[in-house]
C-alpha positions as CSV (number, residue, x, y, z in Angstrom):
1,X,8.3,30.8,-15.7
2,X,7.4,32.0,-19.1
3,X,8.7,30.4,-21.8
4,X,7.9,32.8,-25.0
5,X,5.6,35.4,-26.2
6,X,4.3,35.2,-29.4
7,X,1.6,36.9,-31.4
8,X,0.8,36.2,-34.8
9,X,-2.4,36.8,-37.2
10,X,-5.1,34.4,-38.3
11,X,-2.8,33.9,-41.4
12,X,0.4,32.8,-39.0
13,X,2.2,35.6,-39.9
14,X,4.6,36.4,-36.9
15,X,4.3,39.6,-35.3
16,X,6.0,39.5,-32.0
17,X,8.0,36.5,-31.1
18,X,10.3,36.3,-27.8
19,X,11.7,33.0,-26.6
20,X,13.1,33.2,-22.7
21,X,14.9,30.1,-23.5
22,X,17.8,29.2,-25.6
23,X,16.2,27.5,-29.4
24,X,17.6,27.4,-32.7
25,X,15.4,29.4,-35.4
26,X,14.4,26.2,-37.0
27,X,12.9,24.8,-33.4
28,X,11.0,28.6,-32.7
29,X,9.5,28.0,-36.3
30,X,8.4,24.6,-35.8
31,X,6.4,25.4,-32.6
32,X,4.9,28.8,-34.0
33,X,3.7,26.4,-36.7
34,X,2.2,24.4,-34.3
35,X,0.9,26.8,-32.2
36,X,-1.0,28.2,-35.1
37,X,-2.1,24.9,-36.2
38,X,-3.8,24.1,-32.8
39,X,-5.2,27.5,-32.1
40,X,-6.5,28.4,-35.5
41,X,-8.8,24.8,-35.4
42,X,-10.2,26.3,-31.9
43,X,-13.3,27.6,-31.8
44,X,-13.8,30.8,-29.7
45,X,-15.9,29.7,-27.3
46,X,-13.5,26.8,-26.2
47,X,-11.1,26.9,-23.3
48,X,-7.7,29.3,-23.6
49,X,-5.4,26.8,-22.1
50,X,-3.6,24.1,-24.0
51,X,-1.6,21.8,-22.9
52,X,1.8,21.5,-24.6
53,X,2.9,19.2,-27.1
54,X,5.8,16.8,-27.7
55,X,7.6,19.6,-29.9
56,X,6.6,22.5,-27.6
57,X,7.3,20.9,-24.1
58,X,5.4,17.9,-23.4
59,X,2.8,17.8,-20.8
60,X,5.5,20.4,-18.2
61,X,4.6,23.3,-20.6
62,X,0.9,25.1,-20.9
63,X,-0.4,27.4,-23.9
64,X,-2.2,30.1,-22.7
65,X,-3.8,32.6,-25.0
66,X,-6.5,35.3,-26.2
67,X,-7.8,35.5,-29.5
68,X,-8.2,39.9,-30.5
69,X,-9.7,40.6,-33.6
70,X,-7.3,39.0,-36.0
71,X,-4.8,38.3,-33.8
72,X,-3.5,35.8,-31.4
73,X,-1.3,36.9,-28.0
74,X,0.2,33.3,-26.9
75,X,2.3,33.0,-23.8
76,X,4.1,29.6,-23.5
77,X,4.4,28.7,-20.0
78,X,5.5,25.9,-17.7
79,X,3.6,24.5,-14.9
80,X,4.4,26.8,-12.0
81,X,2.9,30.1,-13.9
82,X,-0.7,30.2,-13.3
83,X,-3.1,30.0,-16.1
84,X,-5.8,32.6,-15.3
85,X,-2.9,34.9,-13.7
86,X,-1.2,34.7,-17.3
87,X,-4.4,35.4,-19.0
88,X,-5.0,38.8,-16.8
89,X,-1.2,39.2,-17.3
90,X,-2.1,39.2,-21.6
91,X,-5.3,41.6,-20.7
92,X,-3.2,44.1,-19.0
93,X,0.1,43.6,-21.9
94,X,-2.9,44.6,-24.4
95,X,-4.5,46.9,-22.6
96,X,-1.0,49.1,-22.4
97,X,-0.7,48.2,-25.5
98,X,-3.9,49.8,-26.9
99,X,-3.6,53.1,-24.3
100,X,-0.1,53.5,-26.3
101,X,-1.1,53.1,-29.1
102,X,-4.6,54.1,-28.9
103,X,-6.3,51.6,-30.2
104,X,-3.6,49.5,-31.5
105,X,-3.9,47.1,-34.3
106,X,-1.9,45.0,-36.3
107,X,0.0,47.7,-38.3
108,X,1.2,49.0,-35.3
109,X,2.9,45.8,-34.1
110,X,4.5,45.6,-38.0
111,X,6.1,49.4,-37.9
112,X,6.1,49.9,-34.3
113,X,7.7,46.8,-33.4
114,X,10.9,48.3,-30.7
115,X,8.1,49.8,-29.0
116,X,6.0,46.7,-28.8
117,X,9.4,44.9,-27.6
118,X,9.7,47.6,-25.1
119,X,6.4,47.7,-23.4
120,X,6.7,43.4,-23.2
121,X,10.5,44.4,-21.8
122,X,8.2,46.3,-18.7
123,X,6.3,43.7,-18.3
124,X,8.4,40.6,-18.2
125,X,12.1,39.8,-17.5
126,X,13.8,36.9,-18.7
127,X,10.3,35.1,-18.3
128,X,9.6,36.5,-15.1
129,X,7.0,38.8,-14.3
130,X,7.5,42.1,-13.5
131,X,4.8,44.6,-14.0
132,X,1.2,44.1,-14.8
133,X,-0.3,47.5,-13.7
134,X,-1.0,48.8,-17.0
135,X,-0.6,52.4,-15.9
136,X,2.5,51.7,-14.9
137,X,3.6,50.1,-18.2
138,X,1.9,52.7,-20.1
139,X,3.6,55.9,-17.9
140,X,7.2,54.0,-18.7
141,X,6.8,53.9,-22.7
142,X,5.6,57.3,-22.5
143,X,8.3,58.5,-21.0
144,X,10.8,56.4,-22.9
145,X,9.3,57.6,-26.0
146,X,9.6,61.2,-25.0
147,X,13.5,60.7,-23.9
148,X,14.2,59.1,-27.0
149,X,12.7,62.4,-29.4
150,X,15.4,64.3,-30.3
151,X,15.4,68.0,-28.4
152,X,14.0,70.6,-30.7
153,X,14.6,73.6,-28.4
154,X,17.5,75.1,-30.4
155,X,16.9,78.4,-28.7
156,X,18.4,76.5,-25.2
157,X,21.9,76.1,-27.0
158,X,21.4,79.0,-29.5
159,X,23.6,81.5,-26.2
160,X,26.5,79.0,-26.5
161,X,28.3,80.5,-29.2
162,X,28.1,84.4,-27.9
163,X,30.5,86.6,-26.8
164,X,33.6,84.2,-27.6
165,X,35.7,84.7,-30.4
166,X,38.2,82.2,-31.8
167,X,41.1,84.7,-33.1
């Protein structure tokens, strides 16, 4: 099962954060702080799996994560999820990601954040996986997006008010 979702900037700076599991604030800001701390000493070339700590989930918990640009996507997992099925499962979260987007960087996740939140809502279901085809993902925020545009066809209601008279 997944545990959270987070992705935050070289700085630390949340941008995406999604707990499966009931925390207080104060517990989700201590282990973003830690996460952060352990990635950002990691060099790039090093492994992408962690194991977790005492304040993240002892040794039953795994970090898994991919290092884009200036930002980090972390998935918190425990043992059962596997750890190179979770980093395909990132690839294909960015990947939708950067078709909606096109190219997507950090400013989208900032002012596009219920869309970020919706395409991760595709993907995975109180931590459970659900869809990892990314054209999948990608044709469902499309179409959400489009639903959720107001309709601009006045013409189609513009006959309604013809030929009745209130007198």
């Amino acid at each position: 099962m997944i545990k959270s979702v987070l992705i935050f900037n070289q700085l630390g700076k949340p941008r995406l954060i999604k707990f499966y599991e009931q925390l207080s604030i104060s517990t989700q800001q201590e282990i973003l702080r830690e996460i952060h701390l352990l990635l950002s000493k990691r060099s790039d070339n090093l492994c992408n799996f962690l194991e977790g700590t005492r304040t993240i989930g002892n040794t039953d918990t795994r970090i898994i994560y991919r290092h884009y640009a200036t930002l980090y996507f972390v998935f918190v997992t425990d043992m059962s999820e596997s750890e190179l099925g979770t980093l395909d499962l990132i690839q294909a979260f960015v990947e939708s990601l950067d078709r909606v987007f096109e190219n997507v960087c950090e400013l989208d996740l900032i002012f596009h954040f219920d869309e970020i939140h919706y395409i991760l809502n595709e993907v995975i279901s109180a931590g459970m996986v659900i869809e990892v085809a990314v054209q999948e993902i990608t044709k469902a925020s499309v179409e959400a997006k489009r639903l959720a545009q107001p309709d601009t066809d006045a013409s189609r209601f513009a006959s309604f008010g013809r030929g009745f008279s209130l007198k």
